[in-house]
C-alpha positions in Angstrom: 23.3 5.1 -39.5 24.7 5.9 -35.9 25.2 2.6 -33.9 25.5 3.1 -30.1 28.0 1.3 -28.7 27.0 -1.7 -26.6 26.5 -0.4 -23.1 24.6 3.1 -24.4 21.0 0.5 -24.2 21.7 -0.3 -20.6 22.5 3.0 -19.2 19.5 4.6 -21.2 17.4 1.7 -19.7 19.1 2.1 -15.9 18.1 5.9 -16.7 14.3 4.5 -17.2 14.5 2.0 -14.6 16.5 4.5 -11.9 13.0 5.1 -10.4 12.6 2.1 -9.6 15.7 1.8 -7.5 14.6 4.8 -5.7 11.8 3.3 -4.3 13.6 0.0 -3.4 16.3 2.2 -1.6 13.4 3.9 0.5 12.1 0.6 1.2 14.9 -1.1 2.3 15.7 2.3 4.6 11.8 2.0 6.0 12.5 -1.9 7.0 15.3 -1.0 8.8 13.7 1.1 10.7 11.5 -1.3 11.4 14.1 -3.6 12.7 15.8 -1.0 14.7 12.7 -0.4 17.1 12.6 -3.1 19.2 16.6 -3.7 19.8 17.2 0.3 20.3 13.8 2.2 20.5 11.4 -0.2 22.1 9.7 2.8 23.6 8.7 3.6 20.4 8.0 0.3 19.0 4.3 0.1 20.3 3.2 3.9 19.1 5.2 3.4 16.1 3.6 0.2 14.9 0.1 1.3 16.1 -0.5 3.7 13.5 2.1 3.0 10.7 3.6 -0.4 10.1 7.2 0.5 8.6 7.6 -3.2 7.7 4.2 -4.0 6.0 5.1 -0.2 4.1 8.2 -1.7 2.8 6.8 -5.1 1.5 4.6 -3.7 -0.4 6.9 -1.7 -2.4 8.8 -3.9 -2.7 6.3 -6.2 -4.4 4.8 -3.2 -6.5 8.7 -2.8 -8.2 9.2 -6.7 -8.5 5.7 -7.3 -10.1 6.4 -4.1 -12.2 9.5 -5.3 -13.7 10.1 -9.2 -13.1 7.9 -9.9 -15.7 8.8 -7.8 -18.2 12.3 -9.6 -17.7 11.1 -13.3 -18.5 8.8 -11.7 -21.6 11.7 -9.7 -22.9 13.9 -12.7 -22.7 11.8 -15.4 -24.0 13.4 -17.9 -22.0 12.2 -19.4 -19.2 15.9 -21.2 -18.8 17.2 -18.1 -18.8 15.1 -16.5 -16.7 15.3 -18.8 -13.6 19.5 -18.6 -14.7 19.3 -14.9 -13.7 16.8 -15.5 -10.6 19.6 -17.1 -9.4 22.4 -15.7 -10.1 20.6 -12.5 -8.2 19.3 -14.0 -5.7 21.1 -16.9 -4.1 24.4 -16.1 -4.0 23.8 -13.3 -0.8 21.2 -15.5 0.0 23.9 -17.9 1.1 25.7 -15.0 3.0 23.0 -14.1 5.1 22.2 -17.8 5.9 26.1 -18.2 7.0 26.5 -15.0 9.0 23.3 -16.0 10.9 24.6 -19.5 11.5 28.5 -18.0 12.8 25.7 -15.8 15.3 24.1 -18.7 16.5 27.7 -20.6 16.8 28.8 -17.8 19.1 26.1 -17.9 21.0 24.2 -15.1 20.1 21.2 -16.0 18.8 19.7 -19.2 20.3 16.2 -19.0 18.7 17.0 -21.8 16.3 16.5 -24.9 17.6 15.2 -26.4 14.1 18.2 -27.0 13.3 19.1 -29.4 15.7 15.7 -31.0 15.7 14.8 -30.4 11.6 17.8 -30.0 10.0 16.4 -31.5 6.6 13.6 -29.7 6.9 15.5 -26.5 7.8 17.8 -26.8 5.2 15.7 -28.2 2.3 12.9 -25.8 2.9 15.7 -22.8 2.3 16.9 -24.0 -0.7 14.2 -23.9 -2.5 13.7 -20.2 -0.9 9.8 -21.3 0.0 10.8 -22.2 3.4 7.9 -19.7 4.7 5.2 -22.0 2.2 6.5 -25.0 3.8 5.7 -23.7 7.5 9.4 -24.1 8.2 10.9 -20.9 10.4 13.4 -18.3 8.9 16.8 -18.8 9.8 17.0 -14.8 9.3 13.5 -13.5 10.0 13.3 -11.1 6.7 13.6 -14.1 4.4 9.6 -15.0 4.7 9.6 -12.7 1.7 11.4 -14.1 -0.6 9.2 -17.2 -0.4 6.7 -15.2 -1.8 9.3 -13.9 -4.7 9.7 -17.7 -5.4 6.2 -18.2 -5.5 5.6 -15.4 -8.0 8.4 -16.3 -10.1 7.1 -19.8 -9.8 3.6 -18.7 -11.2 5.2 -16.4 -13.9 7.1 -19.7 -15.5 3.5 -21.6 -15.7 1.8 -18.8 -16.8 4.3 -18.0 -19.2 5.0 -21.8 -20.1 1.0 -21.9 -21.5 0.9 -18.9 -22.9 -1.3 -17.1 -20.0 1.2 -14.8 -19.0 -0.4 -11.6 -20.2 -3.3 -12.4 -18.0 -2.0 -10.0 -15.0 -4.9 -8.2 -14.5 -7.1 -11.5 -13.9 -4.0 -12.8 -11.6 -4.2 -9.8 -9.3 -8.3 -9.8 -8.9 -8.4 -13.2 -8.6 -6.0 -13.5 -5.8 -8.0 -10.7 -4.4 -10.9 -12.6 -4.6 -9.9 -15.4 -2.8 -8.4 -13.3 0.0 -11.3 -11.7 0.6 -14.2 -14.3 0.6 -11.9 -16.7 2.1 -8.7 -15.6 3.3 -9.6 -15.7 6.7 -11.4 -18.9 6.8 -7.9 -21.3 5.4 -6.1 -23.1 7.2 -2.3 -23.0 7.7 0.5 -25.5 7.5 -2.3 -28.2 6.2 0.7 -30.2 4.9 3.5 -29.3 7.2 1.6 -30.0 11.1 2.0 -33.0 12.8 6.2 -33.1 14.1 8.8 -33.9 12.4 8.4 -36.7 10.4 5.0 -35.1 9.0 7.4 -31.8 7.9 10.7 -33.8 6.4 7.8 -35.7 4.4 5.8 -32.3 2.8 9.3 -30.9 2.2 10.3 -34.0 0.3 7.3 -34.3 -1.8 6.9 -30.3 -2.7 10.5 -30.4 -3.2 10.8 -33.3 -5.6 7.3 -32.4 -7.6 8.3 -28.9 -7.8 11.9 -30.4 -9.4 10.4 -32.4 -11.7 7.9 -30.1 -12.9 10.2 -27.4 -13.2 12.4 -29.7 -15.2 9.4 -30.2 -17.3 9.2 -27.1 -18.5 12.7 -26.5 -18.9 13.3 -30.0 -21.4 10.5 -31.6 -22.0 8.3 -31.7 -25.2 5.5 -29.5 -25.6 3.0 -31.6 -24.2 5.4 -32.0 -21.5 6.2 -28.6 -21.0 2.2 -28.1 -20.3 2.2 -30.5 -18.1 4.8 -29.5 -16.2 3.3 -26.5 -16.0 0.2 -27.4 -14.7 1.8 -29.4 -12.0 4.0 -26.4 -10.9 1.1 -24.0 -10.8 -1.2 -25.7 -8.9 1.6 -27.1 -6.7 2.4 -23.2 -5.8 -1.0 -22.2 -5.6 -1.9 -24.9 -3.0 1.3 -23.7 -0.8 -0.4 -20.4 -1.3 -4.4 -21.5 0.2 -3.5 -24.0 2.7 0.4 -24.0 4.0 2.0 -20.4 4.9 3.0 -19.4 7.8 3.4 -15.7 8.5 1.7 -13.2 8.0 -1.3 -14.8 7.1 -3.4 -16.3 4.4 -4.9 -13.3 3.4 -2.2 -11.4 3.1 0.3 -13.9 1.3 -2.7 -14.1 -0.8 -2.6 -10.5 -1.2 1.1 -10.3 -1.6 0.8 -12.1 -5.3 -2.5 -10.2 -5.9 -0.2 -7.2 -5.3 2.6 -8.5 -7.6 0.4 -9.3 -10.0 -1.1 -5.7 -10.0 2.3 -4.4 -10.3 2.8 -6.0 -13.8 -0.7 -4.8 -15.0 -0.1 -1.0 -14.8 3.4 -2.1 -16.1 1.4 -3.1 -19.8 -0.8 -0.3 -18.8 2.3 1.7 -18.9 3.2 0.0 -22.0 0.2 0.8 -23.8 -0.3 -3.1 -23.7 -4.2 -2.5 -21.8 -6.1 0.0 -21.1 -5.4 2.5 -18.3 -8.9 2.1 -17.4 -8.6 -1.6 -17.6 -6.0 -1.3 -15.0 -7.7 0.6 -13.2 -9.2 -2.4 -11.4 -6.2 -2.9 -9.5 -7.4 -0.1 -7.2 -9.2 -3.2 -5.6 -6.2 -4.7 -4.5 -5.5 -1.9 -1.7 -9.2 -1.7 -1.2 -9.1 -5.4 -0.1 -6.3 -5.0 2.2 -7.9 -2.0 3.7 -11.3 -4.0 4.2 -9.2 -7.1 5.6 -7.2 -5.0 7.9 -9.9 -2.8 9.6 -8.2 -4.2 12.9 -5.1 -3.3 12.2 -4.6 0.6 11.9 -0.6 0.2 11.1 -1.2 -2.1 8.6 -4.0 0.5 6.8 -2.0 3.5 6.4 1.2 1.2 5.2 -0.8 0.4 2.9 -2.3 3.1 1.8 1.5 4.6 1.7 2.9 2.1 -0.2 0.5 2.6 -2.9 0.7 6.0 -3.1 4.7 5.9 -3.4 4.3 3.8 -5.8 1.9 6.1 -7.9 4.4 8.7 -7.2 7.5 7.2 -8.5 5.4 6.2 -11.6 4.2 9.7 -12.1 7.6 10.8 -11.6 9.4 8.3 -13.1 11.2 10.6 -16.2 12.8 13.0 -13.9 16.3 12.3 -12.3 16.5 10.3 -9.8 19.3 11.5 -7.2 22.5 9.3 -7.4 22.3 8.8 -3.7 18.9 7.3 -3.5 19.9 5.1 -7.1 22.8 3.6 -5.4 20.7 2.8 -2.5 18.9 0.8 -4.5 21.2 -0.9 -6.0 22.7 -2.1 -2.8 19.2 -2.7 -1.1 19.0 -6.5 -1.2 22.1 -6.5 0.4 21.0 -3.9 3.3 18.2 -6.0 3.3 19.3 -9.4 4.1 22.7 -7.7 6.3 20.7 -5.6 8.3 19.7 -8.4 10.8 22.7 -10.0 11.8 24.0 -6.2 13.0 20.7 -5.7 14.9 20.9 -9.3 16.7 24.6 -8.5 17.6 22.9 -5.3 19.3 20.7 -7.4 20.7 22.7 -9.3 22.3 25.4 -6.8 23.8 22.1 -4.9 24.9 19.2 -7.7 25.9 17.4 -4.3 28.0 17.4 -1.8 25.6 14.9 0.7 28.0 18.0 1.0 30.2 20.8 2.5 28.3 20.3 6.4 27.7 18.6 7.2 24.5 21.6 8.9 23.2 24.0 6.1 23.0 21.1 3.8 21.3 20.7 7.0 18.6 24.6 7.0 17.9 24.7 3.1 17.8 21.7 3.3 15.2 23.8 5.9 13.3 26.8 3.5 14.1 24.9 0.6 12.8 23.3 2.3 9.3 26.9 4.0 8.4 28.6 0.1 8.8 25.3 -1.3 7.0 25.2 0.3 4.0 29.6 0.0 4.1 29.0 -3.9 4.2 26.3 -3.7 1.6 28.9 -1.7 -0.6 31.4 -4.7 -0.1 29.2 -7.3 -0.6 27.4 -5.7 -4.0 31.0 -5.5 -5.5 32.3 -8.8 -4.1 29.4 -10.8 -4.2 26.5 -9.3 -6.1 27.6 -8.0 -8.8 30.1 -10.7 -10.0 27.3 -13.4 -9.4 25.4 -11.7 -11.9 27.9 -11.0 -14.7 28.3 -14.6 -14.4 24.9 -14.8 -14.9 24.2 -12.6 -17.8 27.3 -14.5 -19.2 25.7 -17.9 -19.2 22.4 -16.3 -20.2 23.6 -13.9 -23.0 27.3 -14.3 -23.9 30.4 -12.5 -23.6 28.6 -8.9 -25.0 26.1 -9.1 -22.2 28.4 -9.9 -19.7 30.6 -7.0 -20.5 27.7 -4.6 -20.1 28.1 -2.3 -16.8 26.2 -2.8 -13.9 24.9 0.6 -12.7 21.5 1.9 -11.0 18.6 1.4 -12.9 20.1 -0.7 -15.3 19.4 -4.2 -13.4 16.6 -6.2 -14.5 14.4 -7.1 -11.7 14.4 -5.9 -8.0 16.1 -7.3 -5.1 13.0 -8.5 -2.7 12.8 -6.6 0.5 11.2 -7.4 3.8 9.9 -6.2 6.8 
């Protein structure tokens, strides 16, 4: 019998997968075009945003790819410990750079909009560790991070559902979410817990933080019983951040956000031959929601509409090639991603009236600015990324998984993009 050697699995799967890092790569392109507008097109900023919302497009392919795949991850595993080992390992390691390059900005004096962390420092810095800063009404110290509190809160969601065996109920997560966004999104109120100064916040952050600790502690040692209980507590913990604490965008669409996710892992078992295709089907009613909800909002329509539809591309396309260019963008996209806003502040702040430098400079400091981007993202993949999560697959799998190549496609869940 022919044995492949070890890394032959991965680079079949990061063949499989490489579609996936397509569409991340265009995401994380689209956001920063986003970000560009107002610091070096404002002119544009206004037209732009009224009939196409660049941001809103690359959320929601963002979440698409992370509800495709992050599931399939945890079920593959069968390990909720190593699951959340890998979460982090991916995620808060440049999580931590972005947080300290916006902080040396503010130290220098160019970006004065956080005054939180004079005034809330616990807060601040509580609320960011546990990455659902944007559930605990407390501001972004880099504004794309709002995102990955809705990451957490999925991931949070998958280890209860998973935890009581409920996991494979994606279909139901998606419409109910829906549901709820729709007959009452617009009705909930927002930072419930959180209002009421300082004292009121540090207090809500403290008692989310410690329940969601214990809980998740639960699950991870206790004894059966325990586990389910732990899981209880952590589900409805999330899920009443979710209804009655978020902060931007809204409750509808956080709500939406998860009912998004979650619709992303029900065409993945429709993919998988796990339901029907005409059972997932019924996701279609996700997009139709957000449509419905943001008949006010034209941009925010045909982002939507977009992001779906890429995302129906890349799965219709998703056994061709992918080209290498577009694969590596992926794989460097959280980094581009979370980078992309301390360059556009330092633009900011060398040019505070944008309107008045001639266009052509602003184009070749946008060029300037995307050629040093995605050089910084290439360090910061191989220097910080990348050996975060060999050490990660080493604690979760061993030596052999550790010595398996990181390349395009290959990586297991995506890196959360914002807008």
């Amino acid at each position: 019998m022919l044995t492949l050697p070890a890394a032959e699995p991965a680079r079949r799967a990061g063949r499989r997968l490489a579609w996936l890092d397509a569409l991340r790569g265009v995401a994380a392109l689209v956001v920063v075009f986003e970000h560009a507008l107002r610091p070096l097109l404002p002119e544009a900023h206004g037209p732009v945003k009224a009939v196409f919302d660049p941001g809103w497009y690359g959320v929601m392919v963002f979440f698409l790819v992370s509800g495709y795949i992050v599931p399939a991850s945890l079920e593959r595993r069968g390990s909720v410990r190593d699951f959340w080992i890998s979460r982090v390992f991916r995620l808060y390691p440049l999580f931590g750079v972005g947080v300290a390059g916006m902080a040396l900005l503010v130290a220098a004096g160019w970006d004065d909009a956080h005054i939180w962390w004079s005034s809330r420092p616990l807060s601040m810095a509580l609320g960011h560790l546990t990455m659902l800063q944007n559930l605990l009404y407390v501001p972004n110290v880099v504004n794309v991070l709002w995102t990955l509190s809705y990451e957490m809160a999925f991931y949070l969601l998958l280890t209860a559902m998973f935890t009581l065996g409920a996991h494979r109920a994606s279909l139901s997560g998606a419409l109910g979410f829906t549901a709820v966004a729709v007959l009452g999104g617009s009705a909930l109120p927002v930072a419930l817990l959180s209002a009421g100064g300082a004292g009121r916040m540090l207090a809500s952050v403290l008692a989310v933080t410690a329940v969601l600790a214990a809980s998740l502690a639960a699950v991870l040692k206790g004894s059966a019983g325990v586990r389910r209980a732990g899981a209880v507590v952590l589900g409805a913990t999330v899920l009443v951040l979710l209804l009655v604490n978020q902060s931007y965008p809204g409750p509808w669409q956080g709500l939406l956000i998860l009912a998004t996710m979650f619709a992303g892992t029900a065409l993945y078992r429709a993919e998988r031959g796990e339901i029907t295709w005409g059972r997932a089907g019924w996701v279609a009613l996700v997009p139709l929601a957000a449509l419905w909800l943001g008949r006010d909002e034209p941009g925010l329509q045909t982002a939507t509409a977009a992001a779906w539809i890429t995302f129906a591309a890349g799965m219709a396309l998703r056994r061709r090639g992918v080209p290498a260019a577009l694969a590596w963008l992926g794989l460097v996209s959280y980094s581009v991603y979370l980078l992309h806003p301390l360059l556009l502040e330092s633009v900011e702040w060398f040019w505070p009236e944008p309107a008045t430098v001639p266009l052509g400079s602003r184009l070749a400091v946008l060029a300037g600015v995307v050629a040093l981007l995605l050089g910084l993202s290439a360090l910061t993949w191989r220097l910080v990324e990348a050996p975060a999560q060999r050490l990660g697959r080493r604690l979760v799998g061993g030596g052999e998984a550790a010595r398996r190549p990181l390349t395009p496609g290959a990586s297991e869940g995506p890196r959360p993009g914002a807008g």
